[in-house]
Steps between C-alpha positions, in 0.01 A plus 500: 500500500506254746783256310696837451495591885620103580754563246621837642530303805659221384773771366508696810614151691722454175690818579517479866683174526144344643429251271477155564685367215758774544514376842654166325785688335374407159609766219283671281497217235403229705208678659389589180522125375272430782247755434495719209240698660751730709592844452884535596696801609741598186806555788453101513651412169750551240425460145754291465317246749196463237674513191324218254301426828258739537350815333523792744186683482607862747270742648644810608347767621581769772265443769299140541203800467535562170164441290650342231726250696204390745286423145801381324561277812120403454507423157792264562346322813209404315630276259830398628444167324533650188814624618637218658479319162713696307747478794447874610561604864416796648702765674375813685755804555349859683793606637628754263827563735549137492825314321345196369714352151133530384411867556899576363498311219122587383539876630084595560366797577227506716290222365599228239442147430765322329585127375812361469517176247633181575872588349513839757407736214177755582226399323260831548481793701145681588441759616128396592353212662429223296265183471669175540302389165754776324780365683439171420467608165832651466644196645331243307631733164933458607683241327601297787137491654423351153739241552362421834149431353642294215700307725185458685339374229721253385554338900101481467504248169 
């Protein structure tokens, strides 16, 4: 509970402009490249932005209250290594009259976790919280992800 308090925190900072790195003028990307442990604010970011970069992994929800975004949000802080790996990063969204390209391109009500693959497709939508091991699952099953670990494979010979 602890790590998920920090990481509310660290997101409260995110969305009031008080972060350090934000401080620095760095986008969304870069602070991600430095540490894939960050929740970011989906108003940060355009899809467009991550496309064959990143895998947007979005929490929405309508209040930061919600039960299933704070254990969602707990789930996901607990093995954000797993994450980082398969080149997910995570975004957080609980304002339901906000106009993020997120929220109007993935169109949630109330709470919803969505992914959005590498080539800006969605991935999954659920409707319920989910444990990064099925995540990471779902990744590790896409065609390109496979490519990634084969590629992987091949560098390591």
């Amino acid at each position: 509970m602890m790590k998920f308090l920090q990481m509310c925190g660290a997101t409260v900072a995110l969305l009031c402009g008080a972060s350090a790195v934000a401080a620095q003028d760095l986008t969304v990307l870069e602070q991600w490249e430095t540490d894939h442990t960050q929740v970011f604010d989906a108003t940060d970011v355009t899809l467009a932005e991550l496309q064959w970069i990143a895998r947007p992994l979005v929490v929405f929800a309508d209040t930061p209250n919600d039960p299933r975004f704070r254990q969602q949000m707990d789930l996901l802080t607990d093995r954000f290594d797993d994450l980082a790996e398969r080149d997910v990063i995570v975004f957080a969204d609980t304002d339901p009259d906000g106009a993020s390209e997120l929220r109007l391109r993935l169109r949630p009500r109330g709470y919803m976790m969505a992914l959005v693959a590498k080539d800006g497709t969605v991935a999954f939508r659920k409707p319920s919280p989910w444990s990064v091991r099925e995540i990471t699952r779902s990744i590790d099953k896409m065609p390109l992800r496979q490519q990634e670990i084969e590629d992987r494979r091949l560098i390591g010979q």
